[in-house]
NUMARLUM-795960 format. One line per 8 residues: number of its first residue (from 1); their letters; for each residue z, y, x of N, C-alpha, C, CB. Coordinates in steps of 0.05 Angstrom, whole numbers, plus 5000, padded with zeros to 4 digits. Glycine has a CB too. Layout:
// NUMARLUM-795960
NUM) a) Z Y X Z Y X Z Y X Z Y X | ...
END
This chain:
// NUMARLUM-795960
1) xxxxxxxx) 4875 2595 8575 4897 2609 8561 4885 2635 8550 4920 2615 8581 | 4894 2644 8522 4878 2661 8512 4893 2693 8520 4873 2653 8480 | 4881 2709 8520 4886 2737 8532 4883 2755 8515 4871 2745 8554 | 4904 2773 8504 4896 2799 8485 4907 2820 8500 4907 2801 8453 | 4886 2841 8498 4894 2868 8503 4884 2884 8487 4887 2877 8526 | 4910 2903 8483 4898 2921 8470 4893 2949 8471 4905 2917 8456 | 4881 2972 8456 4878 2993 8467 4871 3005 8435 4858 2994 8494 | 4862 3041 8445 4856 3051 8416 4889 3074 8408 4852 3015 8391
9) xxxxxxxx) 4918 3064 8423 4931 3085 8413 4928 3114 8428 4958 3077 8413 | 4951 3122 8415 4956 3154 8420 4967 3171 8405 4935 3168 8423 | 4971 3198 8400 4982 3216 8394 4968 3231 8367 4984 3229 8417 | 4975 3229 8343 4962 3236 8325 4976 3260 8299 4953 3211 8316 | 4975 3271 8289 4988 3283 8267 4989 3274 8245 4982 3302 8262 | 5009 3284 8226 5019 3265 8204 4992 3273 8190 5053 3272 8187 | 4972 3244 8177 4951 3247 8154 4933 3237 8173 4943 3278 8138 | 4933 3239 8204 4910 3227 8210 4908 3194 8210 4905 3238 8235
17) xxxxxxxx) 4890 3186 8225 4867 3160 8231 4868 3159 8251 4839 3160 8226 | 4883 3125 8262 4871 3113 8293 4860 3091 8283 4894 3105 8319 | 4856 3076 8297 4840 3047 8301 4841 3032 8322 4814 3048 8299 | 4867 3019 8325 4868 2990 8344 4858 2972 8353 4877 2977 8342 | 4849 2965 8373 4835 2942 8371 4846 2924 8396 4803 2947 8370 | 4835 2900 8390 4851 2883 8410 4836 2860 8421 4876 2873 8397 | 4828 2859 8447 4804 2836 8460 4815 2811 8466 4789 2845 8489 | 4805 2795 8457 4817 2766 8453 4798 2747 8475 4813 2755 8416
25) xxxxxxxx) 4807 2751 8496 4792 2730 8524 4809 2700 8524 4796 2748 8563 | 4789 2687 8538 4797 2654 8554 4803 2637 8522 4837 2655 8581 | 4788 2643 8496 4779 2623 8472 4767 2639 8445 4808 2604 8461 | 4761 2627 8433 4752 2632 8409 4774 2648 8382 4742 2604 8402 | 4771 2675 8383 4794 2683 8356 4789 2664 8338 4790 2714 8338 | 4778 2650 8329 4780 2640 8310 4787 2613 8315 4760 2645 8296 | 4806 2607 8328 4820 2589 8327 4852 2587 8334 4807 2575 8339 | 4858 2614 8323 4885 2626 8326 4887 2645 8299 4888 2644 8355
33) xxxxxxxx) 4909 2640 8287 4920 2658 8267 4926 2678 8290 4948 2647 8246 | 4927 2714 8267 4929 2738 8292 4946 2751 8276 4899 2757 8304 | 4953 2769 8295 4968 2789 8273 4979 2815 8287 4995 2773 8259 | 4986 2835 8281 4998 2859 8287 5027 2871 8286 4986 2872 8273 | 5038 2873 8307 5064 2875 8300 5071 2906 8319 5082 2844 8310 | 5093 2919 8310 5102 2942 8321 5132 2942 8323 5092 2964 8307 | 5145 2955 8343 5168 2966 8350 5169 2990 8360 5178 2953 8364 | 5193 3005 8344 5206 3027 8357 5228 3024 8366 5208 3047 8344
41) xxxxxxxx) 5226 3051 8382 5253 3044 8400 5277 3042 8381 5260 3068 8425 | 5292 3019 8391 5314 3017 8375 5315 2993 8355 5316 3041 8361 | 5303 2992 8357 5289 2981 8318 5280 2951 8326 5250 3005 8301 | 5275 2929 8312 5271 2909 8320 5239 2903 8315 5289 2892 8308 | 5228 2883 8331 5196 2885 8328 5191 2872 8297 5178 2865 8356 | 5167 2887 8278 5169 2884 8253 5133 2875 8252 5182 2914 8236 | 5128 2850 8230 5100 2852 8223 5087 2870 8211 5094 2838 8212 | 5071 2876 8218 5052 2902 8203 5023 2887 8188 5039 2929 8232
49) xxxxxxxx) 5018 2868 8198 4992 2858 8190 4986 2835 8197 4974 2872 8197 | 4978 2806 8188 4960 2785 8193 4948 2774 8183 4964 2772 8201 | 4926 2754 8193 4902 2748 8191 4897 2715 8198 4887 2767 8208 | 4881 2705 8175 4887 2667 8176 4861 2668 8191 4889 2643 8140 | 4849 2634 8198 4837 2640 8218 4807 2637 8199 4844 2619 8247 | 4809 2634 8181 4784 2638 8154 4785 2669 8142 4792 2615 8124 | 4809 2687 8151 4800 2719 8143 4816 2725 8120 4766 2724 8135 | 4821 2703 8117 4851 2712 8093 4869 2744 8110 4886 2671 8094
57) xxxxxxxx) 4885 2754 8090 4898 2783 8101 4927 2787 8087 4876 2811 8093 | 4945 2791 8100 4971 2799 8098 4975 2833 8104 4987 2781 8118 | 4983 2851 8086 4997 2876 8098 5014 2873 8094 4993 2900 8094 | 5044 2895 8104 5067 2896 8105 5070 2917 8075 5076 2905 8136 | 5090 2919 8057 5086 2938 8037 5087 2959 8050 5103 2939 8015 | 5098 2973 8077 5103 2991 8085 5075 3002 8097 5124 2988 8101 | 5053 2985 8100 5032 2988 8109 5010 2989 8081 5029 2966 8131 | 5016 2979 8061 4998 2974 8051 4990 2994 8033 5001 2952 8044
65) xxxxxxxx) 4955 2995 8031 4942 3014 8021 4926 3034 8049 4964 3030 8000 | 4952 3042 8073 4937 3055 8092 4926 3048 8119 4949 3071 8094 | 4938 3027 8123 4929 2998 8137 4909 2979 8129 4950 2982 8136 | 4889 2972 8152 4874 2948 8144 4862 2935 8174 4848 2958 8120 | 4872 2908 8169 4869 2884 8191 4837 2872 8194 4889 2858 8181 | 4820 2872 8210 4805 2861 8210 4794 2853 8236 4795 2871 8197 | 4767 2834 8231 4759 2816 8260 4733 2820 8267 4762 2784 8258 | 4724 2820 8280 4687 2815 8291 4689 2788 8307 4670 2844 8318
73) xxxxxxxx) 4683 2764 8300 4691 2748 8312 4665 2744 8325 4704 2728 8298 | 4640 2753 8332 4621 2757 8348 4638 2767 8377 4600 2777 8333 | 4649 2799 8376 4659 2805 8393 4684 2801 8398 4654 2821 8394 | 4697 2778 8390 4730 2776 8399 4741 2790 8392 4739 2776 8422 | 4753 2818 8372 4761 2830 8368 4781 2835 8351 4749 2836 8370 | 4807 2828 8342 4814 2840 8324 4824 2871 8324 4829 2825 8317 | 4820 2886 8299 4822 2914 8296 4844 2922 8271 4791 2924 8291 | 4861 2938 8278 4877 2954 8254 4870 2975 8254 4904 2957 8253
81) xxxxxxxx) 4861 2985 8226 4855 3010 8219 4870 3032 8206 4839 3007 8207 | 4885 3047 8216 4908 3062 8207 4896 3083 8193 4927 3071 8228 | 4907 3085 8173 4907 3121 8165 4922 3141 8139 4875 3128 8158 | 4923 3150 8139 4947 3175 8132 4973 3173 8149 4958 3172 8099 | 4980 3165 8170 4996 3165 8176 5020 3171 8186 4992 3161 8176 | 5040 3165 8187 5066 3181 8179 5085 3187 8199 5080 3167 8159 | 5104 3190 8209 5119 3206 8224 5124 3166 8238 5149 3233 8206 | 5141 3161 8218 5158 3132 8218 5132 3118 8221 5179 3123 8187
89) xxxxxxxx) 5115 3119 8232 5103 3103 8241 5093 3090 8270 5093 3107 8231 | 5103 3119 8281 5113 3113 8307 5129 3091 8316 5126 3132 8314 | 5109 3082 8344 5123 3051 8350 5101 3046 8367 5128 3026 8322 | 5111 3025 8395 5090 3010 8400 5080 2982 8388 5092 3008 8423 | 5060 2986 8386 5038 2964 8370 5029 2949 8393 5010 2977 8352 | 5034 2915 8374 5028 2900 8384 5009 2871 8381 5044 2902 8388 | 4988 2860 8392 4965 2838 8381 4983 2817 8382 4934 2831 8400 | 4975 2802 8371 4997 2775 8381 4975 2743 8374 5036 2775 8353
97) xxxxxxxx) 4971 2728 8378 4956 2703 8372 4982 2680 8369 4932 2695 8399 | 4963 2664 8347 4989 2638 8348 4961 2610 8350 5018 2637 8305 | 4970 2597 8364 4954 2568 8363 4967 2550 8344 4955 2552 8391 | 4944 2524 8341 4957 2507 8323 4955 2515 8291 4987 2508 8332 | 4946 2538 8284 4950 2546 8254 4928 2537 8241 4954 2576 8248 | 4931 2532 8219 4924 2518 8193 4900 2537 8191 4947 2518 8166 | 4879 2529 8178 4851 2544 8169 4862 2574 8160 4832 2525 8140 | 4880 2575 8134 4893 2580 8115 4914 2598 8117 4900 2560 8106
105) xxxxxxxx) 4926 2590 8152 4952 2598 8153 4957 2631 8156 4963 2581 8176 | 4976 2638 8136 4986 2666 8150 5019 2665 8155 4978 2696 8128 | 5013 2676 8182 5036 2681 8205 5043 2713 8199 5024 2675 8241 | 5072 2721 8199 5092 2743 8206 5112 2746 8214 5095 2754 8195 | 5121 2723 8224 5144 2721 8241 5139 2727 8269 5156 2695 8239 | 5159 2744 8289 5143 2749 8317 5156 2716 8332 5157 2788 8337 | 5182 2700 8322 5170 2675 8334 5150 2658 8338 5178 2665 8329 | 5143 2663 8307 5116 2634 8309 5093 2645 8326 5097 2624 8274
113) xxxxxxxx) 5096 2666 8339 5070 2673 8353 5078 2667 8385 5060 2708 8347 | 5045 2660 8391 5062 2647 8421 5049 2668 8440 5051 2607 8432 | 5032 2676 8436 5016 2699 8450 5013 2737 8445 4990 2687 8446 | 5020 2733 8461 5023 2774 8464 5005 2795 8480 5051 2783 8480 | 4995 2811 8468 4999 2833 8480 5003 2845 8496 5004 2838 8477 | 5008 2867 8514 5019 2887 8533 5032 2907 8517 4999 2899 8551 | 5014 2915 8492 5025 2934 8463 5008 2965 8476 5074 2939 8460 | 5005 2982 8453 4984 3011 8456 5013 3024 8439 4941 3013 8434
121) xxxxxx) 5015 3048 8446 5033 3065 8441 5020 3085 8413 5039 3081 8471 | 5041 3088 8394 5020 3106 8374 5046 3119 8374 5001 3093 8341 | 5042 3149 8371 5056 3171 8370 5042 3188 8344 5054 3185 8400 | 5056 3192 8319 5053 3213 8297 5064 3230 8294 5054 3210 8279 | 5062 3248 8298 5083 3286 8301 5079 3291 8271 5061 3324 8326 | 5099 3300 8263 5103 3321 8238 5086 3345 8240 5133 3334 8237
END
């Protein structure tokens, strides 16, 4: 059964840079579409980012330009790379894996994903 955790959040000010990353144990990332998803409190869990299992890339428009999804599939890793970022971006973030997907496939629904996370907390102050 495959295992993600992730780590990398925290507390940042509006304009800075984090970098997520997320360890993918018990198979091969690359045989799972991946993807990035966040919730705030209140708010329903939203896609932010995913990734086919050939490296194809999805951002969210709300992400896109300061966001970027990527893999080391040497080290199991997928990574989001945040930056300028904004007040409303606060939320916990979350890895998610889906089995079964297509070479090709990109996933952003938090159903079709069958695997989760624990989620890293990102906090942006004004």
């Amino acid at each position: 059964v495959v295992q993600l955790v992730e780590s990398g959040g925290g507390s940042v000010q509006a304009g800075g840079s984090l970098r997520l990353s997320c360890e993918v144990s018990g198979d091969s990332i690359m045989r799972y579409c991946m993807g990035w998803f966040r919730q705030a409190p209140g708010k329903e869990r939203e896609a932010v980012a995913s990734m086919s299992r050939v490296g194809n890339t999805w951002h969210a428009d709300s992400v896109k330009g300061r966001f970027t999804i990527s893999r080391d599939n040497a080290k199991s890793i997928l990574y989001l790379q945040m930056s300028s970022l904004k007040p409303e971006d606060t939320a916990m973030y979350y890895c998610a894996a889906r089995s079964g997907c297509g070479w090709y496939t990109l996933v952003s629904t938090p159903t079709e994903f069958n695997f989760w996370g624990q989620g890293t907390q990102v906090t942006v102050s004004s």
